[in-house]
C-alpha positions in Angstrom: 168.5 57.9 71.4 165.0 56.9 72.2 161.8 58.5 70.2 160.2 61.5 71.9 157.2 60.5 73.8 154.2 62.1 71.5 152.5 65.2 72.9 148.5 64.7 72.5 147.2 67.1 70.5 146.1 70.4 71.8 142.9 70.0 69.6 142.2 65.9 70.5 138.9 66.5 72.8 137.5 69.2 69.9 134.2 68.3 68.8 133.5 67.4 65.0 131.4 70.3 63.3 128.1 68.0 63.6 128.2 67.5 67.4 129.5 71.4 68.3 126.0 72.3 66.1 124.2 70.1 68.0 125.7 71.1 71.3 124.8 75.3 70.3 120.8 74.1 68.7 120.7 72.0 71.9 121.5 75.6 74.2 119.1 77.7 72.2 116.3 75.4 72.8 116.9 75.2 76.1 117.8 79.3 76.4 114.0 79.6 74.4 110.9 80.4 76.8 108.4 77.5 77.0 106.5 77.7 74.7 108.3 79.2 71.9 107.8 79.1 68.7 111.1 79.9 67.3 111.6 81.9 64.1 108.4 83.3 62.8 107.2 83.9 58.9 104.6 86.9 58.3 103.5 86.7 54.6 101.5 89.9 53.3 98.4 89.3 51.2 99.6 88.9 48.1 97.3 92.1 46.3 94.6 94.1 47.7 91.2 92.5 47.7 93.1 88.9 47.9 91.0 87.5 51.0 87.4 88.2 49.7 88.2 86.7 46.4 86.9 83.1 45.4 89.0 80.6 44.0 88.0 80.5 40.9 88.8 84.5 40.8 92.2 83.9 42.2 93.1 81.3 39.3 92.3 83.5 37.2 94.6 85.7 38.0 97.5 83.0 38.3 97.1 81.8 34.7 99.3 85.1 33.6 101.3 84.9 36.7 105.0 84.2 36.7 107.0 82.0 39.1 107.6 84.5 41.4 104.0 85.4 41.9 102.4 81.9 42.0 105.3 80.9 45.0 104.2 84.1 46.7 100.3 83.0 46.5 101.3 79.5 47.3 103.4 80.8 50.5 100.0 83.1 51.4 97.7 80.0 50.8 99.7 77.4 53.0 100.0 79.7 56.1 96.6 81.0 55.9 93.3 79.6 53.8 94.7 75.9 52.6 92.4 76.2 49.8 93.4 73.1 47.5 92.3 75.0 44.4 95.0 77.5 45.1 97.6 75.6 45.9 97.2 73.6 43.0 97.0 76.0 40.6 100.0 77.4 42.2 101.7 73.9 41.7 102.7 74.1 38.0 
C-alpha cells in the first residue's frame, strides 16, 4: 500500500505573531490622518500653584516626597518646563 500523499496544512501560509503585529501597526499608520500624532499623554499640574514656583521651591517640596509623587513631578517636568533642577531632584 503506498503512503498517503500529505495534505499541507490548513494553517501553512499563517503568519508568525511578529509579522501579523507588524502587518495590523503597519494598517493603523496608514488608517492615521497625516499628521497624526498618535496616542496622546495630558499630565495635570502636579498641586496648585506648581507653575509659578521656582526650583528651588519645588525641591523643597520633593525632599519629603515619596516615589509616587517625585515620578508624577518628573512626568509634569519632561512634558512641560525641562527644568534640569527638577528632574534631577526627581531622579533619586
Amino acid at each position: 500500500m503506498a503512503p498517503a500523499a500529505a495534505t499541507p496544512s490548513p494553517h501553512a501560509g499563517d503568519l508568525t505573531a511578529a509579522d501579523a503585529a507588524r502587518v495590523r501597526e503597519a494598517r493603523r499608520e496608514a488608517e492615521a490622518p497625516p499628521g497624526s500624532l498618535g496616542a496622546q499623554l495630558h499630565v495635570e499640574t502636579p498641586w496648585e500653584g506648581y507653575d509659578s514656583q521656582n526650583v528651588a521651591t519645588v525641591v523643597a517640596r520633593l525632599r519629603d516626597a515619596d516615589a509616587a509623587q517625585r515620578a508624577i513631578v518628573r512626568l509634569y517636568e519632561e512634558t512641560h518646563k525641562k527644568r534640569a533642577g527638577i528632574l534631577r531632584a526627581t531622579a533619586r
